[in-house]
N, C-alpha and C positions, 0 to 999 in steps of 0.2 A: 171537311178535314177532320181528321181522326185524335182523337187524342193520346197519345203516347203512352203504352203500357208501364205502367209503374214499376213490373218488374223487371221489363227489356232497357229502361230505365236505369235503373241499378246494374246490371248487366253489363251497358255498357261504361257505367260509371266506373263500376269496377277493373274494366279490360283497360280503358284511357291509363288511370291510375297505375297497376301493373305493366304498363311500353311505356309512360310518361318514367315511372323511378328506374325500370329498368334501361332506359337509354342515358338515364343521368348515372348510374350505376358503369353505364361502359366509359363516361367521362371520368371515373373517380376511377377504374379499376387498377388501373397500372400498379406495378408493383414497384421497390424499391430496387433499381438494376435490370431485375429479371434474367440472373447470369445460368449461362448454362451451366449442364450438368459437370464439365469438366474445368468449369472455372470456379477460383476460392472465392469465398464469402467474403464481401467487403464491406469493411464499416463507414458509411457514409458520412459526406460533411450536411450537416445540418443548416440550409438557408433558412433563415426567417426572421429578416428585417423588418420590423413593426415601427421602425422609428419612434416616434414620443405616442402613435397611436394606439389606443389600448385595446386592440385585439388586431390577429391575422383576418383577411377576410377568406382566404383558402388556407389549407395545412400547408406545413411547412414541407421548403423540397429536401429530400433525402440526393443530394448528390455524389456520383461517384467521382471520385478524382480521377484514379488511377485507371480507370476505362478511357477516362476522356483522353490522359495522359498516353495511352497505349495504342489510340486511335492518332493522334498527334504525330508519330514515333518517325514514318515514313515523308512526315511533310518535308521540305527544305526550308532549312536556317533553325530557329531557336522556337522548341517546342513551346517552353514557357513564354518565348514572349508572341507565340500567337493569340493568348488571351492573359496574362498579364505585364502591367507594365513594370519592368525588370531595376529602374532604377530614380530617382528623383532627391529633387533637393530637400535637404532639411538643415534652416540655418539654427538651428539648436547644439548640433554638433559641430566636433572641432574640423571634418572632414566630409561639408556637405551634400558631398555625394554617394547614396548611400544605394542598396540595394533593398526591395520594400516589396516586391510580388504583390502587387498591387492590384484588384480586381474587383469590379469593371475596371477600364481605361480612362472615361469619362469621374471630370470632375462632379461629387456626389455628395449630396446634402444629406449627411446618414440618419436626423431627424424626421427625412418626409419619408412617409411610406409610400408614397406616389411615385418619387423619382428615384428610390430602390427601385421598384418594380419598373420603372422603363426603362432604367439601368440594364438592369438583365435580361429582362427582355427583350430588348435592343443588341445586348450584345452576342447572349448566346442566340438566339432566333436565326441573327442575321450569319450567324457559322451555319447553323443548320442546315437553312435555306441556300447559302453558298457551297457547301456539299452537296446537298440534294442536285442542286443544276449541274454538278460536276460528275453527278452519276456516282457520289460515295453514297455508303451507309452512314448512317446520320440519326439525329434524335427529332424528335417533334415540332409543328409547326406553331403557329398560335393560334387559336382554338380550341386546341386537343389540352386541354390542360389539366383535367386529371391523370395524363401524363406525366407530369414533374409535381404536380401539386398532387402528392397519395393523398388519400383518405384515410386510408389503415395499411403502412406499406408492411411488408411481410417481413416480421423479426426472424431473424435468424440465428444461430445460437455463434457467437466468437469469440476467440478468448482474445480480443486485442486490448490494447489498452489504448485511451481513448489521448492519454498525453503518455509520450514518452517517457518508456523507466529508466532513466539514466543512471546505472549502478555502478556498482565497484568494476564490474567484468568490461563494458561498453565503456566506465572512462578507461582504465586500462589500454583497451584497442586503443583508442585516437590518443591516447600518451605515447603510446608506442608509433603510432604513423605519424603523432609529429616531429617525433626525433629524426626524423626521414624526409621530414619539407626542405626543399630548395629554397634557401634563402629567399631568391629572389620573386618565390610564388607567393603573392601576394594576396593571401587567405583571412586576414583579419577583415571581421564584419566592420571595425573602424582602423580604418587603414592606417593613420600613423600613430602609433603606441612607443610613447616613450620608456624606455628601461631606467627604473632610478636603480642605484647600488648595483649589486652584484645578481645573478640568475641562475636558475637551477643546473641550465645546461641541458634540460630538458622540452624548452622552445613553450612552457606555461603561457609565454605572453603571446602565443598565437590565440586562446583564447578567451585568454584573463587579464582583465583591465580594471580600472578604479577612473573617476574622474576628478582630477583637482580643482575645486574650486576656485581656489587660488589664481594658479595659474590658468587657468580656463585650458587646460589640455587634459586627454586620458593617458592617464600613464601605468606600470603596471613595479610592484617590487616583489621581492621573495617572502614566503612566508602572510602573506594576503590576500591569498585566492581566496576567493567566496564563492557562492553559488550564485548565479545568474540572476536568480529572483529576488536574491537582497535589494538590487538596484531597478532591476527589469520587474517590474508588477502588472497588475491587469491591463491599467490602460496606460496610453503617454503621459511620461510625467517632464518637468522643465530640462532635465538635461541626459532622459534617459528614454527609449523608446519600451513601448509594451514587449513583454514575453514573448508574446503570439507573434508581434511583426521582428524583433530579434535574432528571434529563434529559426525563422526560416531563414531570414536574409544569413546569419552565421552559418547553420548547419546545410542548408541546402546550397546554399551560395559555395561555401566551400566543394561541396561534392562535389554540384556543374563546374566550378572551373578544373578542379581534380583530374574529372569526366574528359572536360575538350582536350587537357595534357596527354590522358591515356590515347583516347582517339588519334592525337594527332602523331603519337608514335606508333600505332598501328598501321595507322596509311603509311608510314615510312617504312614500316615492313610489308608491304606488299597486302598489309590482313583489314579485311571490312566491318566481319562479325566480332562480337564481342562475345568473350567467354567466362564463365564464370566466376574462373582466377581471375581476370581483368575487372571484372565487377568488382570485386574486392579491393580492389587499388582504389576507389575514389567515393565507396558507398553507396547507400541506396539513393536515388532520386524519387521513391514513388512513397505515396503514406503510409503503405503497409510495411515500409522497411524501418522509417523509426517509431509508428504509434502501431505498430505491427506485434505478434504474438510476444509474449515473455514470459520466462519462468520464473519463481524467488528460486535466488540463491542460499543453497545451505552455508552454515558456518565453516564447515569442512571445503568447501568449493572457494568460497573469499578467503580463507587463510592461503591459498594459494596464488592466488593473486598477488603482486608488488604490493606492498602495504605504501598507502596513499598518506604520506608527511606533509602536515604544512606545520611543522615547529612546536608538535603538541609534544605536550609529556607522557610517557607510558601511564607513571600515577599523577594523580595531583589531587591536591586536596581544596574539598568543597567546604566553600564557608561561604554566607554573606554577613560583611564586615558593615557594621552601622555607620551610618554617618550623623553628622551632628543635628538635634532637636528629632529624633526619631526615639521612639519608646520601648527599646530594645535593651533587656536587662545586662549588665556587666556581668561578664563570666568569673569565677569566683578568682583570685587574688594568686600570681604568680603559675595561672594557665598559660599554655603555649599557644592558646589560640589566638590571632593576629589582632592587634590593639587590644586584647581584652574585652570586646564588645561583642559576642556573639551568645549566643543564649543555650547554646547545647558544644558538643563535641566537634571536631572537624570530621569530614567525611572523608578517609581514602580514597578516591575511585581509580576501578584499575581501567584508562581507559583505554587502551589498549588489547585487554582484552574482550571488551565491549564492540570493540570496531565492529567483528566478523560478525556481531550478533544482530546486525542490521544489515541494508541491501546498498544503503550508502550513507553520508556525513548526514543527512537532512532524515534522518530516522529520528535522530533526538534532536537534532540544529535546527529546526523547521525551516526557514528559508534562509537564513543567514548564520555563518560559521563565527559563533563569537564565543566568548562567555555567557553563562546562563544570567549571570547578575546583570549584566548590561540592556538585558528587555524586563527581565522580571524583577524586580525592585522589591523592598521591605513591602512595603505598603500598594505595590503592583501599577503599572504605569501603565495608563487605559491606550495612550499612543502607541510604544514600542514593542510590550507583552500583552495588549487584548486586557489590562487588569487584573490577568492572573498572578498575583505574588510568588516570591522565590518560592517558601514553604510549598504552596500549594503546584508550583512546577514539577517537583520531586514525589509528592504525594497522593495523587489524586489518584484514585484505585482505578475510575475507569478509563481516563488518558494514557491513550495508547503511548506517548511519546516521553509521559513522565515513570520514572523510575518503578512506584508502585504497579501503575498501571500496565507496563514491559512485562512486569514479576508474575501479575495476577496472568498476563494470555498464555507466559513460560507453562502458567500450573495447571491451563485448560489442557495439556496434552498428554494423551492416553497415559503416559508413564505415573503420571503426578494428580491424577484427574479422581482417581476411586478413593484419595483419602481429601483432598482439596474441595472436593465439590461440594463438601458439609461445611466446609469453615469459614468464616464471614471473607469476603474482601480488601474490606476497608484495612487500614493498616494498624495493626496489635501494639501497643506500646511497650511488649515483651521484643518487638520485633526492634526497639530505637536502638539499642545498644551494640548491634549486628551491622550497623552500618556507620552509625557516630561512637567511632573509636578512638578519634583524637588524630593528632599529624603521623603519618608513616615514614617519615623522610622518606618519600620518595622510593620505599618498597613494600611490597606486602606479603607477610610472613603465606604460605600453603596451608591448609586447611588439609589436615590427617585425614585416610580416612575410615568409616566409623569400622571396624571388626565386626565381623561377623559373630552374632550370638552364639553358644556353645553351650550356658548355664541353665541344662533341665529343668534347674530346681526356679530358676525364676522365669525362664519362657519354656513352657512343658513343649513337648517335643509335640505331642497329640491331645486333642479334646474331644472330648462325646459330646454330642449339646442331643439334649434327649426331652425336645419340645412336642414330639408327636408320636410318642409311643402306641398308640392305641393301633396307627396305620402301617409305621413304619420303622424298621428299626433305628437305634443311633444313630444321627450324624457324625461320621472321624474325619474332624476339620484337621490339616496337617499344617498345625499354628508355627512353629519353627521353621519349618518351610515359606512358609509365606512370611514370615517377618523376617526372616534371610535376602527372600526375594526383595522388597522395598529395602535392604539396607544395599543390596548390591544396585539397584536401578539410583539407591538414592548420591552413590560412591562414582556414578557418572556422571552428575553433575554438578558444576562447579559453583551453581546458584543455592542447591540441594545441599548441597554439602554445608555452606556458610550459611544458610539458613537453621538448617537442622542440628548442630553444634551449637545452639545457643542455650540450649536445654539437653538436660537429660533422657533417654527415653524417647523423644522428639516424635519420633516414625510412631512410638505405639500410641500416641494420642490420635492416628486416625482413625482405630477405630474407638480406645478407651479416651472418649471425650468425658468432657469436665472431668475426668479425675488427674489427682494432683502428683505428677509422676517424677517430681523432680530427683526426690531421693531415691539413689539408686536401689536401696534396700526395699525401696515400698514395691508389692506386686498389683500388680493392676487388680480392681476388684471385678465380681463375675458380672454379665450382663442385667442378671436378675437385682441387681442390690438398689437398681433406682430401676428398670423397668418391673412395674408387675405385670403377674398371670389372674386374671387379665387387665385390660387395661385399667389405669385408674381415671374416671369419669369426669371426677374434679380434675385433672390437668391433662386435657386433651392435647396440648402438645407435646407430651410424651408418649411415644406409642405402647402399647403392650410390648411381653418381653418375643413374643414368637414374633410380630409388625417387626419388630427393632433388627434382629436378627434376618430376619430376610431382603428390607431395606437396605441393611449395612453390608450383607453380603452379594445378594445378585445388585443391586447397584454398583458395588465397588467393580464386578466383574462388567457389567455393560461398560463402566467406562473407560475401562483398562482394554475391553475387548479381550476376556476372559471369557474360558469355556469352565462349567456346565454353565450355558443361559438359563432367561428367568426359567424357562418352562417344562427344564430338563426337573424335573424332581427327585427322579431315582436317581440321579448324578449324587444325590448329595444324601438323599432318604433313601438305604436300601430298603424292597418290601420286605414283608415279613410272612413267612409261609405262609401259607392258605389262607389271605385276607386277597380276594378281589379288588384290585382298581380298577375297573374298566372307564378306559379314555385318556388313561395317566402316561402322560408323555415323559416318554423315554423306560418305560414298563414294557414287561414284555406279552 
């Protein structure tokens, strides 16, 4: 008997290894959908039940709803309730019958990662296979599981949003379709809502509620609508269900019954298909219609919209008022500011006209429409506000949702960006007096705005800066022109404006930084007077005066998305006769 070539050996060790990963490779391949070419890209629900076990043993499934839903379409009776169950008790509420889309069917211990996975396996498998015998197109058997279980499913680029943007524009529409409900269509996610006082007239209590402890019912009044998430949070809580289970049972619960009303008045007209005005009457049913594409709304787009009241003031003024054993200094002696206890000025806020400057209430509100003092406290309540204090609510340069933080993203944009992008963040203590002004009663005076310069003799009309004489002739920067331009871009806006009036000069500090331009009569000093030629060694944070000069201008232009760019040179250096550049872009 021969002994087995070491190298045929290898050989075939090799070849096993190469059909052994490649046939595990056709188990993993499947992709995420795999939609064709004339179907949209769909954002998939993400399975992956791990229960308390601390890893998946396959990757998680990417599933499509809206295929399954689509495939569904032609069956007889209720699409959804061929794989969820549509309705169950819940004695936590006043009305235990609720609607919950519930899926699987089977009762599920969401702890074991064992009876997840025979869960659905069980349930979708046994559709599958129930289709396949019936001769439909169908999904996978069990086996084939790198079919639903990808390995690496193929991203695709979408612009959806993964939770519904509920904005100014979308409540609007269903504001407007509920002035239109039939009394008797009974569309509340909690069916009986009691009305205390008086009502908009607007039908709000379709679907806005509050629950009285008290009297253990949900009841609803004017001027107390909140957001959903105030009450509704991630998971169930004692007398409120999660967001996720909520939000369907309300919004989709509402469509489908919406749905069968349309339908059942189209069969009375003789009509079977639905059209796309009909669509419109009851909403979308599928994911792509509410966690589906979205634009932001501009300022100018929400001002046209119904302006959304619930009993706010146009101004009002921002204080937090101390309460007793806190260390909060008394404001000086016959101030207007309420009790006497606040440590600075009141704040005006116009907020009204702030509204447009978000996409909805929960821009600054986070999840609950209240007062700012009622979570963020003197000394910050780790429960209601996360800990954050009032002060640092308003302050915090990088929180997108507080005041400073709003100001600083206003000033990343092009308009605002080439003198901004040199100046710290954090908030200036030249800047407190611009906003802690004391009480407005309730108006706030307009902000002028600034004239345009005219005075040659203090902003010259034209400069030479004559840093590179040797290649090129003068630069003729047109400084009038351009500090014209920032006082007109700066006269469009209403944040620009009240910021920039708190000082003299204001605009020329973007580029004549640290120097002191308060009084009017002082003229800005030249570039040279603190950069030198060349740089000085001892203060390397200072650049030379030609570094300074070209940082401060072709930056200013990239951010603005100004022409001549960096690498136009002759844009800005005409050449000078018979001196050679060769390679010098934008020369000719």
């Amino acid at each position: 008997m021969h002994r087995p070539n070491r190298k045929v050996l290898m050989i075939l060790t090799g070849l096993s290894f190469v059909l052994f990963s490649g046939g595990m490779a056709l188990l993993h391949c499947g992709t995420a959908g795999e939609a064709g070419p004339g179907e949209a890209s769909a954002l998939p629900v993400i399975i992956a039940h791990q229960g308390s076990a601390a890893r998946l043993d396959r990757p998680p499934v990417p599933f499509n709803h809206d295929r399954h839903t689509a495939a569904l379409k032609e069956e007889k009776g209720d699409a959804c309730a061929a794989c969820h169950v549509l309705k169950e008790t819940d004695m936590r509420l006043t009305d235990p019958e609720v609607k919950v889309f519930r899926f699987p069917k089977g009762v599920l211990d969401s702890t074991d990662k064992t009876a997840a996975m025979t869960a659905y396996h069980n349930q979708c498998v046994s559709c599958h296979r129930t289709r396949a015998a019936e001769g439909k197109k169908t999904g996978p058997d069990i086996g084939l599981c790198g079919k639903c279980h990808v390995r690496k499913p193929v991203a695709k680029a979408v612009t959806w949003a993964w939770q519904p943007v509920f904005n100014y524009l979308r409540h609007a529409k269903h504001a407007q379709a509920a002035e239109k409900f039939d009394p008797a269509d009974k569309l509340n996610v909690v069916e009986k809502v009691t009305v205390v006082g008086e009502t908009t007239g607007k039908k709000c209590e379709t679907c806005h509620h509050t629950y009285d402890e008290a009297a253990k019912k949900v009841v609803y009044k004017k001027d107390t609508e909140n957001s959903c998430r105030a009450c509704h949070k991630t998971k169930d809580e004692k007398n409120a269900r999660s967001m996720k289970q909520v939000s369907h049972a309300a919004c989709l619960g509402c469509h489908l019954t919406l749905a069968e009303k349309v339908k059942k008045e189209l069969v009375q007209q003789g009509r079977t298909e639905l059209t796309d005005q009909d669509k419109k009457r009851f909403g979308p049913i599928e994911c792509k219609g509410c966690h589906g594409e979205h634009k932001e709304l501009t300022p100018e787009e929400i001002v046209k919209i119904p302006r959304l009241v619930r009993g706010q003031k146009d101004v009002m003024d921002l204080s937090l008022v101390a309460t007793e054993g806190t260390a909060i200094q008394k404001a000086p002696a016959g101030s207007a500011d309420p009790a006497n206890l606040v440590r600075m000025k009141l704040v005006p806020f116009n907020h009204k006209s702030h509204e447009p400057r978000g996409q909805f209430c929960n821009s600054c509100h986070h999840y609950s429409i209240e007062k700012c003092a009622n979570c963020h406290t003197a000394q910050g309540d780790a429960k209601k506000g996360g800990g954050i204090t009032y002060e640092r609510a308003f302050h915090q340069a990088r929180a997108q949702q507080s005041c400073a933080g709003c100001h600083n993203t206003a000033k990343e944009a092009k308009n605002c960006a080439g003198c901004h992008q040199w100046m710290p963040t954090e908030v200036q203590k030249s800047s407190c007096s611009v906003c802690h002004k004391g009480s407005s009663g309730g108006k706030l005076a307009e902000i002028p705005l600034t004239p345009l310069f005219q005075d040659k003799e203090k902003v010259p009309e034209k400069l030479q800066i004559k840093g590179l004489e040797k290649e090129f002739k003068p630069a003729e920067m047109p400084h009038m022109k351009i500090v014209n331009k920032l006082v007109a871009i700066s006269n469009e806006s209403s944040l620009a404006r009240t910021f920039h009036a708190v000082k003299d000069q204001a605009l020329c500090s973007g580029c004549h930084h640290r120097s002191d331009l308060q009084q009017a009569a002082v003229k800005a000093p030249k570039c040279s007077t603190c950069h030198n030629r060349p740089f000085d060694p001892n203060a390397l944070g200072k650049p030379g005066v030609l570094a300074a000069y070209h940082r401060q201008c072709i930056g200013c232009h990239q951010a603005m998305h100004q022409k001549p760019l960096a690498l136009d040179c002759a844009k800005c250096h005409p050449q000078k006769d018979g001196v050679q550049m060769t390679g010098l872009v934008g020369s000719k």
